[in-house]
N, C-alpha and C positions, 0 to 999 in steps of 0.2 A: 542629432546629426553625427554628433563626434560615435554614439552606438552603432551606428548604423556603418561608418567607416571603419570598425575595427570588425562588425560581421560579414565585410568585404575583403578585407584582407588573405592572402594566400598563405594559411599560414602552413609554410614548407618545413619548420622546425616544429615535432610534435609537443616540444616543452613549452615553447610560446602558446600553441595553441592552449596548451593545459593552463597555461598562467592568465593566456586573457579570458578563459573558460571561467576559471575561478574571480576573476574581476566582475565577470557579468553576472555571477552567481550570488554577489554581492548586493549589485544592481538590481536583481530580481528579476531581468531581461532573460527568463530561461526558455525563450525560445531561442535568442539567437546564443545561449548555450550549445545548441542541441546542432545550430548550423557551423559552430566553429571545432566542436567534437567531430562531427560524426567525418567529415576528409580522414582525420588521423585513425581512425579508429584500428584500424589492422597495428599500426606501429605504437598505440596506446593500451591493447587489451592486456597488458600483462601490468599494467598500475592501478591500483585500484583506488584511486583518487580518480581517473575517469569512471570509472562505473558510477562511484557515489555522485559524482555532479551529472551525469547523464541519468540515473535514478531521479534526481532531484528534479532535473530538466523534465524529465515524463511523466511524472508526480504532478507537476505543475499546469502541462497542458494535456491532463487524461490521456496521455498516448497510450492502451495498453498493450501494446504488442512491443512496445519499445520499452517501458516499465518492464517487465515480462525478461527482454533482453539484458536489462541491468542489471535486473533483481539478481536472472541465474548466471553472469557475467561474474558479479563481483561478490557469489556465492561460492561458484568453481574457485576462484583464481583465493580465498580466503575461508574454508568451508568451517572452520571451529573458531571464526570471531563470531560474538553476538551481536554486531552492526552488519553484518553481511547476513547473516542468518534473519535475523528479523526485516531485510529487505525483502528478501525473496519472499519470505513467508507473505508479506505485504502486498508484493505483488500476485501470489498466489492465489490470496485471499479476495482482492478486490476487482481483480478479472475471473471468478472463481470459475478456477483453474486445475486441475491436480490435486484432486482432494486429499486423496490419500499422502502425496507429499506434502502436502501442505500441514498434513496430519502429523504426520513424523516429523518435520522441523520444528511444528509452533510445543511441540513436546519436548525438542531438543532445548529448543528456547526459555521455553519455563522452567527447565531443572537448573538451566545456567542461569538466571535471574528471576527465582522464583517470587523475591518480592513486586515482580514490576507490573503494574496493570496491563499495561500495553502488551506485556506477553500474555499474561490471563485473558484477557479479549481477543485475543487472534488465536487461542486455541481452543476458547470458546467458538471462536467463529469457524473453526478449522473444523469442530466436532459437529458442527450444523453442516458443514456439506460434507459429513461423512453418516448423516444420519443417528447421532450419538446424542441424542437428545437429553437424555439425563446426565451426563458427564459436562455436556452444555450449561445445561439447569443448575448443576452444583460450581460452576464456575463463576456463572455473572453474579450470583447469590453470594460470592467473596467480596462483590464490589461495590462500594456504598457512592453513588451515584452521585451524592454533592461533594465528592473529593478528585474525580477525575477530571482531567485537563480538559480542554478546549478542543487538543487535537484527537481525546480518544472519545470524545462527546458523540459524534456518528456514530464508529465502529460500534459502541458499545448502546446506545440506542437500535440501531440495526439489527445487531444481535439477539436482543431480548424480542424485539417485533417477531422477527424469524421463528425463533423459538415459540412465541405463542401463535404463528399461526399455523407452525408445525405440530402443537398441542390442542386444535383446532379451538383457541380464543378470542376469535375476531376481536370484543371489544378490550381486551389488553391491548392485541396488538393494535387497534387504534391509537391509543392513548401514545403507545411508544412512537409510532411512527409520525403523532404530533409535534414529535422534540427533534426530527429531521433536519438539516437543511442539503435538500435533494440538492440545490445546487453544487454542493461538493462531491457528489456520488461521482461513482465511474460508470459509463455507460453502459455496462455489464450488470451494474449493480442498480443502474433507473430502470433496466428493466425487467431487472426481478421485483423490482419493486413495483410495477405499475400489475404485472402478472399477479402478486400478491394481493394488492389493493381490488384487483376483481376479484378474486378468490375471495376476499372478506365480505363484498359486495353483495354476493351471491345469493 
């Protein structure tokens, strides 16, 4: 109850809004983030502590057109941090979107944190919607599979399926697409994947 009264609130002062934004971000309530963000948003877009809680907010409820807006929100307003760069590329990638930008960033990203999985896997994945198959091949080939997180367990599953049914593999990419949990995809990305699954079919 007490949630639901502060995503009723007017909030006329953009720094409250930001503050009980980030309360709820806590809460994990990132819908009614997204309803206490988005009134201020014209007198917010120059902080970029909204973008990343409004990221986070569209993250959480597949919104991708509003992911999409975050990404390149608090991209613009920050273009040489690697927390902003690796949003947008995220978003790029999971609404696959702008290949070619997405191309150039997840490049930008891995020269600035060339140790970090998570950048190797979005420019793996960057190099699959630009057709780069072998620059693909030699990226997930860096990454030893029982060492990655949780959160990069999709991406990095998804990626290798790609790749083998782009090296026309069906039964790899079976096995890959085993280690799925489609429940977390973007809706962009369940139906490349249902597209893909008849393709193997076939």
């Amino acid at each position: 109850q007490n949630l639901d009264q502060i995503q009723q609130l007017p909030f006329i002062d953009p720094s409250l809004a930001l503050y009980a934004a980030q309360l709820l971000q806590k809460l994990r309530a990132f819908e009614m983030v997204q309803t206490v963000l988005k009134p201020c948003r014209e007198k917010l877009e120059k902080n970029p502590v909204f973008w990343s809680l409004l990221f986070d907010a569209s993250f959480s409820a597949k919104a991708s057109g509003e992911l999409l807006s975050a990404g390149k929100g608090g991209w613009e307003l920050e273009p040489d941090k690697p927390e902003t760069i690796n949003r947008y590329v995220v978003a790029l990638i999971l609404t696959r979107e702008q290949p070619e930008k997405a191309l150039t960033l997840s490049r930008q990203l891995k020269a600035m944190v060339p140790r970090a999985t998570g950048a190797t896997i979005n420019l793996a994945q960057a190099c699959l919607l630009n057709s780069r198959l072998q620059e693909a091949a030699q990226l997930l080939k860096e990454i030893d599979d029982r060492q990655i997180t949780p959160t990069e367990r999709n991406p990095f599953w998804l990626a290798s399926a790609e790749l083998a049914i782009l090296q026309k593999d069906p039964g790899k990419a079976k096995v890959f697409l085993n280690h799925l949990h489609v429940e977390d995809l973007f809706p962009e990305q369940v139906r490349w994947l249902e597209n893909a699954r008849n393709t193997i079919t076939r």
